[in-house]
Kinemage of the C-alpha trace (Angstrom):
@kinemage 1
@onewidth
@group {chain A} dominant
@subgroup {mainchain}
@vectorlist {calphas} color= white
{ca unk a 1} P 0.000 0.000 0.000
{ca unk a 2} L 3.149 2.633 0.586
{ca unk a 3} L 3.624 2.101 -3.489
{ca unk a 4} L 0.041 3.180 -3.670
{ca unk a 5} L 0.281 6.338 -1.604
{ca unk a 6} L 3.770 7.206 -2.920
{ca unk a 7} L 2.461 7.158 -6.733
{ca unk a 8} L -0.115 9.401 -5.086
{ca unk a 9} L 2.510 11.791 -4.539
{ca unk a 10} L 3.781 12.009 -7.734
{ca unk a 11} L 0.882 13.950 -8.746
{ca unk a 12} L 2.684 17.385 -7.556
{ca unk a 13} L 0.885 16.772 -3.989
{ca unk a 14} L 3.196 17.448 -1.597
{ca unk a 15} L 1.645 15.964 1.327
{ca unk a 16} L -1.409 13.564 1.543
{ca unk a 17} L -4.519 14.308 4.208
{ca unk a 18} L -4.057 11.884 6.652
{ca unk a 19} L -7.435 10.925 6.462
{ca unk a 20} L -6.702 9.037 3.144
{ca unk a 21} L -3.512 8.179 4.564
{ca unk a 22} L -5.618 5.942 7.269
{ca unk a 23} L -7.588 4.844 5.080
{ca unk a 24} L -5.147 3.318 2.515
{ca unk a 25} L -3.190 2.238 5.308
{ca unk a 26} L -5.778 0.505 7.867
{ca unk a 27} L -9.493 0.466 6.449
{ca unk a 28} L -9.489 -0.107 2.357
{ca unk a 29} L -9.598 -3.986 3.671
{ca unk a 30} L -12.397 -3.632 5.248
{ca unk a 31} L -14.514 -2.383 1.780
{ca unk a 32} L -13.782 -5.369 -0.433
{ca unk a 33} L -17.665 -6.572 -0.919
{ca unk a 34} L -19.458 -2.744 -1.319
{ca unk a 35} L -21.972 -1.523 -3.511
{ca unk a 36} L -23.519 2.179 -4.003
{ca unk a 37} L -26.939 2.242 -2.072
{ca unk a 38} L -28.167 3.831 -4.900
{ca unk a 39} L -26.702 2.027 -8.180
{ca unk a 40} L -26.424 4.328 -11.819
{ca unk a 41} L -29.468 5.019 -13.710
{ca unk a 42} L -28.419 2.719 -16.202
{ca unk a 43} L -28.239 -0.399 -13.907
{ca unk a 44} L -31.566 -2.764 -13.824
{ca unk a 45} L -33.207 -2.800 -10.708
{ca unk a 46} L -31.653 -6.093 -9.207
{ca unk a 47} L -28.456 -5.247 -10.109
{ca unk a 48} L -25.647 -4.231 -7.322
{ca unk a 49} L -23.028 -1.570 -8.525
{ca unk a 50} L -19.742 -3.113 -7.158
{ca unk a 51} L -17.191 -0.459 -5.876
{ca unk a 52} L -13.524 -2.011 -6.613
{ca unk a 53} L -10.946 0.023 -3.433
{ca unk a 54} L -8.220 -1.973 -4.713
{ca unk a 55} L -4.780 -0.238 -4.961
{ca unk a 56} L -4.803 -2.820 -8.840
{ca unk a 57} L -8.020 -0.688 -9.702
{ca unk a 58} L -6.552 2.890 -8.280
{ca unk a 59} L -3.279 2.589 -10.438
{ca unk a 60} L -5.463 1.739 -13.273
{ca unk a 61} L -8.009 4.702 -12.941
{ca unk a 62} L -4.583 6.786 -12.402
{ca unk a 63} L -3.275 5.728 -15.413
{ca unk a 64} L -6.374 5.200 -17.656
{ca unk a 65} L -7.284 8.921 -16.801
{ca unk a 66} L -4.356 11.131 -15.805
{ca unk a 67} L -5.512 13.423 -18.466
{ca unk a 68} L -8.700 14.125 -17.050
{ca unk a 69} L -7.582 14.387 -13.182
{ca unk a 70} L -5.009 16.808 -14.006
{ca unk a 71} L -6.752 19.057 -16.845
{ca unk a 72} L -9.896 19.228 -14.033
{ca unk a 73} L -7.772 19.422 -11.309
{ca unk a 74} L -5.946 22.756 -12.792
{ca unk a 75} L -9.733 23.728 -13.979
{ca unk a 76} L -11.210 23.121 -10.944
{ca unk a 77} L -8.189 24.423 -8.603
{ca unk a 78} L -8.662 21.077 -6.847
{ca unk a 79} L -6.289 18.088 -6.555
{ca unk a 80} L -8.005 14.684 -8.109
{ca unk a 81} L -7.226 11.260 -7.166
{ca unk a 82} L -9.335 8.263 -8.056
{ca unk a 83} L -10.252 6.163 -4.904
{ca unk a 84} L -12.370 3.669 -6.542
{ca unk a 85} L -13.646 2.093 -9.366
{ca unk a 86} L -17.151 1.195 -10.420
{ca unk a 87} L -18.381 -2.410 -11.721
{ca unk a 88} L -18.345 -2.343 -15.475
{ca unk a 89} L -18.017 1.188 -16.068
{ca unk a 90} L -15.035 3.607 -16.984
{ca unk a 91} L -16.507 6.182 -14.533
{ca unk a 92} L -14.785 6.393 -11.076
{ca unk a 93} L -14.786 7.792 -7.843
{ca unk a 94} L -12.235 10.440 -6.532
{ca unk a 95} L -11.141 12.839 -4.006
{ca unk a 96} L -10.305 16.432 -3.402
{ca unk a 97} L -6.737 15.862 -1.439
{ca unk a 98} L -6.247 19.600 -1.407
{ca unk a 99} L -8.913 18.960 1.204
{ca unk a 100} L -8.453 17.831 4.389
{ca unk a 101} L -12.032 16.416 4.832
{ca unk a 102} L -11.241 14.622 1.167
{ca unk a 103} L -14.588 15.334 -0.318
{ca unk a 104} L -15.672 12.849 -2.631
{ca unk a 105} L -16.293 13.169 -6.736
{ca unk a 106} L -18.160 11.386 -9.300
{ca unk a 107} L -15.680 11.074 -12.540
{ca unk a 108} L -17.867 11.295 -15.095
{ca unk a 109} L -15.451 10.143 -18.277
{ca unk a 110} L -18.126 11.212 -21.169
{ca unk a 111} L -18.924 14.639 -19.594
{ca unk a 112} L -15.077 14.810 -18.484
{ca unk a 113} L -16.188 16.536 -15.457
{ca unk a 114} L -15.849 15.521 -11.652
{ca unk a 115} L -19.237 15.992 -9.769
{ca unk a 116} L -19.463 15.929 -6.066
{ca unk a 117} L -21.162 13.567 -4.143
{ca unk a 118} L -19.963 14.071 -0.375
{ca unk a 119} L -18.430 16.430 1.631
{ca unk a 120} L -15.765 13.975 3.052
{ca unk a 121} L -14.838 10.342 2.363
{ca unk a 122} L -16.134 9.598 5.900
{ca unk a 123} L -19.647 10.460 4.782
{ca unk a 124} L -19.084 8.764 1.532
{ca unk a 125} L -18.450 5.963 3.561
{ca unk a 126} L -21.243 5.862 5.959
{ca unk a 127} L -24.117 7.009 3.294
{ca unk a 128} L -23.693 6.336 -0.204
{ca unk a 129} L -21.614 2.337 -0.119
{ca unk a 130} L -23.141 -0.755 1.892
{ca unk a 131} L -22.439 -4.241 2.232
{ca unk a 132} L -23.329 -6.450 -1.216
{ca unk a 133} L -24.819 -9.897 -1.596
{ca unk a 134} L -22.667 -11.840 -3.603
{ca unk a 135} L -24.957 -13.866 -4.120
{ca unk a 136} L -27.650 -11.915 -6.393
């Protein structure tokens, strides 16, 4: 996970919130199975929108879309990184890490715009993920 955070920080981001510093560090573990409580527009009913933590996902997203995070980061005057990926989809999940609260943003690739959906990855956490059934 230190390869994770230090590839982080070659994004011109001098120092990381510790926040997402814990988190990388002590909790992504715990978020293997999630889903978004409330799953895309485009997904039928009975189907779960996985959410994919994984440091292999995160260095993808970083790499599939560095041209987005930085070109909205400059636009924005925020500082991107992807924390997660979505099920099937090329849309992600990322933070504000100029931020110490580390706000959370929808990356939506075909707009090329970063939406927010919570003031803080804590809330993020707590509201908009839950526990999947593998099973369905």
């Amino acid at each position: 996970m230190l390869k994770h955070l230090q590839s982080m920080k070659l994004y011109e981001i001098e120092s990381l919130p510790e926040r997402i510093e814990n988190f990388h560090l002590s909790e992504v573990n715990n978020y293997d199975e999630y889903i978004l409580e409330e799953p895309p527009r485009f997904f039928s009913e009975d189907e779960q929108a996985w959410i994919d933590f994984s440091v292999k996902e995160v260095k993808y997203l970083i790499n599939a879309h560095e041209d987005m995070i930085i070109s909205e980061s400059k636009k924005d005057n925020k500082k991107y990184m992807p924390i997660a990926g979505i099920q099937d989809l090329i849309d992600f999940f990322a933070i504000d890490v100029s931020d110490d609260k580390c706000p959370v943003y929808y990356g939506d690739i075909e707009d090329g715009e970063f939406r927010r959906e919570s003031s803080s990855l804590d809330d993020f956490l707590r509201y908009y993920i839950r526990k999947g059934d593998p099973e369905i």
